[in-house]
C-alpha positions in Angstrom: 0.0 0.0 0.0 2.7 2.3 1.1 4.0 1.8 -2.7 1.0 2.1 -4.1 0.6 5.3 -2.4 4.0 7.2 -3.5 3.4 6.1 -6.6 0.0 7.4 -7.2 1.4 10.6 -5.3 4.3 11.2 -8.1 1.6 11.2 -10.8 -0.4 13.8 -9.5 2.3 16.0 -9.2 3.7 15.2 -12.9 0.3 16.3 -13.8 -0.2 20.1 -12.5 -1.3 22.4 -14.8 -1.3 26.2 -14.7 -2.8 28.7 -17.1 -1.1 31.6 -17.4 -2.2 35.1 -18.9 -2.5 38.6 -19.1 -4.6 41.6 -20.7 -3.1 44.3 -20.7 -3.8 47.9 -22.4 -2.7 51.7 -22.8 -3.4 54.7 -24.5 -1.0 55.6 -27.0 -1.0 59.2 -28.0 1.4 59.1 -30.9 3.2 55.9 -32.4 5.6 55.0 -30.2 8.0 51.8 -29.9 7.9 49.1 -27.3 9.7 46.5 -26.1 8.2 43.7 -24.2 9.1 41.1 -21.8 6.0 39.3 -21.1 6.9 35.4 -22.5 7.4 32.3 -20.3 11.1 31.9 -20.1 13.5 29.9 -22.4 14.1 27.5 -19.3 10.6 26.2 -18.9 9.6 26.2 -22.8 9.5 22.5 -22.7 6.8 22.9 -20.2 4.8 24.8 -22.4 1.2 22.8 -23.5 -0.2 25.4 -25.6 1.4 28.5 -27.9 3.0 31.0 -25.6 2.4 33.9 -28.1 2.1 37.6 -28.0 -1.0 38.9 -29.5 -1.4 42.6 -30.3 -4.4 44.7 -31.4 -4.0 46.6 -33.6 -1.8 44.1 -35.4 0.9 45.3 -35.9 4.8 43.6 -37.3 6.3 42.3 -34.0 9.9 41.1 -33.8 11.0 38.0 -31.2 15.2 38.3 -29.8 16.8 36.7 -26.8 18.2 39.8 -24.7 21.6 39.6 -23.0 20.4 38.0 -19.8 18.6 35.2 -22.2 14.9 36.6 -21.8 12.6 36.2 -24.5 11.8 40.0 -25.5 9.3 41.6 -28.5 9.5 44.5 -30.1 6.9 46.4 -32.5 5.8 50.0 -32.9 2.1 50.8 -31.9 0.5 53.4 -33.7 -1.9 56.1 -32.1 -5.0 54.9 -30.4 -5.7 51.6 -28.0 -2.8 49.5 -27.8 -3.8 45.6 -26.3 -1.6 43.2 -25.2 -3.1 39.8 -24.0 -2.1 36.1 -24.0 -3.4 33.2 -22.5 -0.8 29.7 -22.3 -0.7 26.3 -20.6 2.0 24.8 -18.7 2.8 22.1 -16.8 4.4 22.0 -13.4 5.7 19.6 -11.1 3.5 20.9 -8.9 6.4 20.8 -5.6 7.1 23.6 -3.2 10.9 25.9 -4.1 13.7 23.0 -3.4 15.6 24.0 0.4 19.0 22.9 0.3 20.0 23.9 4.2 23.3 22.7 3.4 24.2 24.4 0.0 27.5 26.2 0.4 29.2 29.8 -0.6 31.6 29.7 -3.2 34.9 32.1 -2.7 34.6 35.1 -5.1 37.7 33.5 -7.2 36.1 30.0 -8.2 32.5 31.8 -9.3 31.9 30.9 -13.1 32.3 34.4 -14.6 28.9 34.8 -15.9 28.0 35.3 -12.3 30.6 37.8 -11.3 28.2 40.4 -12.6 25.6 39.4 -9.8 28.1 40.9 -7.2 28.0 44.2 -8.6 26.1 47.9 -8.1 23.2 47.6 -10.1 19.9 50.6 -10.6 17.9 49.5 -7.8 20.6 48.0 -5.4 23.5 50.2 -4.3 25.7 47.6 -2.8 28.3 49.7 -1.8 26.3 51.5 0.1 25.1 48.9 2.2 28.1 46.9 2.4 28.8 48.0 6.3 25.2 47.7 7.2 25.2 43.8 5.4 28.3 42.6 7.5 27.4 43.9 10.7 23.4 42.6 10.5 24.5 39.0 8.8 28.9 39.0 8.4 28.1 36.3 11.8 25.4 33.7 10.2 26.8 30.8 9.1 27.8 30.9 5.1 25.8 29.2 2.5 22.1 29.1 2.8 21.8 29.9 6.5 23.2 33.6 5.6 20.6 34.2 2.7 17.7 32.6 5.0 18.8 35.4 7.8 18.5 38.2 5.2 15.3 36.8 3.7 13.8 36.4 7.3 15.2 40.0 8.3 13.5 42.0 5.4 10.4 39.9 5.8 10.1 41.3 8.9 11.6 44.6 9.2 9.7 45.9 5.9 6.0 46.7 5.8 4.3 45.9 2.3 1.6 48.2 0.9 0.9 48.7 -2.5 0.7 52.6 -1.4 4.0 52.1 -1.2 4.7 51.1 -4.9 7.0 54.1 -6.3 9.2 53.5 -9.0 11.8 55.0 -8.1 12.6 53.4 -4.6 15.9 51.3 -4.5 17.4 48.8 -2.2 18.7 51.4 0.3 15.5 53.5 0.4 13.5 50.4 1.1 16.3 50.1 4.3 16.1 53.4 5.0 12.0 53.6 5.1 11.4 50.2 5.9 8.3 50.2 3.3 7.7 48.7 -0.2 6.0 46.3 -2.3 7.1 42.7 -4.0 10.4 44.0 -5.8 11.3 46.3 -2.9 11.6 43.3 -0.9 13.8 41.6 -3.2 15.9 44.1 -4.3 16.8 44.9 -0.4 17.8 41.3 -0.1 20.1 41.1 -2.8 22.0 44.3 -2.3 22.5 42.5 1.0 23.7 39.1 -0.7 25.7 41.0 -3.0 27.1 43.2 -0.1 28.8 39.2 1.5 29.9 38.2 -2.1 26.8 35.9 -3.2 25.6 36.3 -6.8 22.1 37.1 -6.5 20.0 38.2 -9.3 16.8 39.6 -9.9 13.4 37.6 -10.7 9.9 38.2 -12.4 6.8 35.8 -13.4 3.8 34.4 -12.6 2.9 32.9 -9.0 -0.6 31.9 -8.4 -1.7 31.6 -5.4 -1.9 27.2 -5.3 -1.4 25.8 -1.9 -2.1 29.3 0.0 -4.9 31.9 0.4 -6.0 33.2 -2.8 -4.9 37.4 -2.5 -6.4 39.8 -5.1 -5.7 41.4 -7.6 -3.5 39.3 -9.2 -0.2 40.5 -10.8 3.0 39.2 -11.8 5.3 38.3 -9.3 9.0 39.1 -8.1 11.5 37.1 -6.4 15.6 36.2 -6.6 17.8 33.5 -7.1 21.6 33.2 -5.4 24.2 31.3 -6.5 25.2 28.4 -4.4 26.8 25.1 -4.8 27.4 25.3 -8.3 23.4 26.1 -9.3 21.2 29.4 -8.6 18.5 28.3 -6.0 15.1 30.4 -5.7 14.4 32.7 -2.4 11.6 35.0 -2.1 12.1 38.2 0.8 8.6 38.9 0.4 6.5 35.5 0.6 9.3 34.1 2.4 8.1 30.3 2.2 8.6 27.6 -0.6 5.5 28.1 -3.4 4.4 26.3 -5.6 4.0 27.0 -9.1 6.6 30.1 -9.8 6.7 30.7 -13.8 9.8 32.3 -14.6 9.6 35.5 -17.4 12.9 36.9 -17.1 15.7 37.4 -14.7 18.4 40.4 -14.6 20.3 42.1 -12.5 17.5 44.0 -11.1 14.2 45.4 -12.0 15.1 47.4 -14.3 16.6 44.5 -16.7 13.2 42.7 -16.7 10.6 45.6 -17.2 7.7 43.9 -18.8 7.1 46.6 -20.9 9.5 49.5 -22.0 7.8 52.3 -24.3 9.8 54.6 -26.1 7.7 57.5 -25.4 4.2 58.1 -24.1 1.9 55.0 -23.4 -0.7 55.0 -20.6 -1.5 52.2 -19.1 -5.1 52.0 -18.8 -5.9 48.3 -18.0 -3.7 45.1 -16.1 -5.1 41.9 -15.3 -2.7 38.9 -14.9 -3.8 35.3 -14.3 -2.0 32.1 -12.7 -4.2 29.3 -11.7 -4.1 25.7 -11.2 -6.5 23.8 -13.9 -7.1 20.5 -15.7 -5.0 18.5 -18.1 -5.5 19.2 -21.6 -7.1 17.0 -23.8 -4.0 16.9 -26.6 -1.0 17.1 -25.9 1.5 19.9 -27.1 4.0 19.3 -29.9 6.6 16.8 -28.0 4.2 15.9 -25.2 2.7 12.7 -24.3 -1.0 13.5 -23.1 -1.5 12.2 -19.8 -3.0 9.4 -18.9 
């Protein structure tokens, strides 16, 4: 029975499904070009169970490129009027909680891989040098590795009040210190200055997390969080939620938010309408291009 029962266990979790989407509009006074970053990641494209496409009213000529951080960006020029941007996926997840790996080390600064050398550095939202002092003295005693990041996650939790009257664009790592307010990406940008500040890579996260497994909290939106660098693979922590999720769909990651904007206009576009959507649903009854259906 106990067999029986792991068993059936592992196929429910093989068979999670989210669908994923957005609607999103603006106002455009005068054509304008934009640059979005609103597709499921490179990394989970295999997941994918339905076309992960962008589609634009007005139509309009869009062009697909891989940034320098390996995001999956579009680009197009909208012309004057109502600009629409919606899209509405499958995917499939394992459907387990973030991995913990309590014993996941540091690495010295001089045997990092130099791709993440860059995650150790100032960035537009998180002034490590200028919390350096404040980082050693509040976490230089925790035990390297995971322990460390787990005290700076479980510090910022606490110490910073979220509000989404908070939410100012403008408002980097050491303001969120310094006022102890924010929302999501404050959180998270905080937490990696600190990271950064004790010499582990930490880089910048956004995507979808439904709320599966926990209180459903509206309005929905897309979701921030960070990885680190440890033991020779980045690992996922979250400042804000500060618990394993289920379910995290990764759209881009950068150095911070400003690398991972989902939408950048080159000029005047006002946003007039945002509604995101992560939720937990049924299997499919085909199966995407390289996919099995399930049984």
């Amino acid at each position: 029975m106990c067999g029986a029962a792991a068993r059936s266990e592992k196929i429910i979790l093989r068979q999670m499904f989210i669908r994923l989407g957005y609607d999103i509009q603006f106002e455009v006074p005068a054509p304008v070009a934009i640059v979005s970053m609103l597709s499921v990641h490179p990394s989970r494209a295999l997941d994918l169970r339905a076309p992960d496409e962008i589609g634009i009213e007005p139509t309009v000529e869009v062009t697909s490129y891989l940034d320098g951080f390996g995001n999956r960006c579009s680009r197009f020029v909208a012309p004057t009027g109502t600009l629409r941007l919606r899209s509405a996926t499958l995917i499939e997840d394992p459907g387990t909680p973030d991995p913990v790996a309590p014993n996941a080390r540091e690495h010295p600064v001089g045997e990092l891989p130099n791709e993440a050398l860059i995650y150790l550095l100032n960035s537009r939202y998180c002034e490590v040098d200028r919390l350096s002092n404040v980082a050693t003295e509040l976490f230089g005693a925790a035990a390297p590795g995971w322990g460390r990041v787990q005290a700076i996650c479980n510090w910022v939790n606490t110490k910073v009040t979220f509000g989404y009257q908070h939410a100012r664009p403008t408002r980097t790592a050491l303001d969120v210190f310094t006022d102890r307010v924010g929302v999501c990406r404050d959180y998270q940008h905080l937490a990696i200055a600190f990271c950064r500040a004790l010499n582990i890579p930490a880089r910048y996260c956004t995507g979808y997390l439904g709320d599966i497994g926990v209180p459903l909290t509206l309005p929905m939106d897309f979701s921030a969080w960070f990885e680190v660098y440890l033991d020779d693979r980045w690992w996922v922590f979250d400042a804000r939620n500060n618990m394993p999720r289920i379910g995290r769909v990764l759209i881009a990651t950068g150095r911070d938010a400003s690398d991972v904007a989902i939408t950048t206009s080159f000029g005047a576009a006002i946003l007039t309408r945002f509604a995101v959507l992560a939720e937990e649903t049924t299997a499919p009854l085909t199966a995407a291009p390289g996919k099995s259906a399930p049984a």
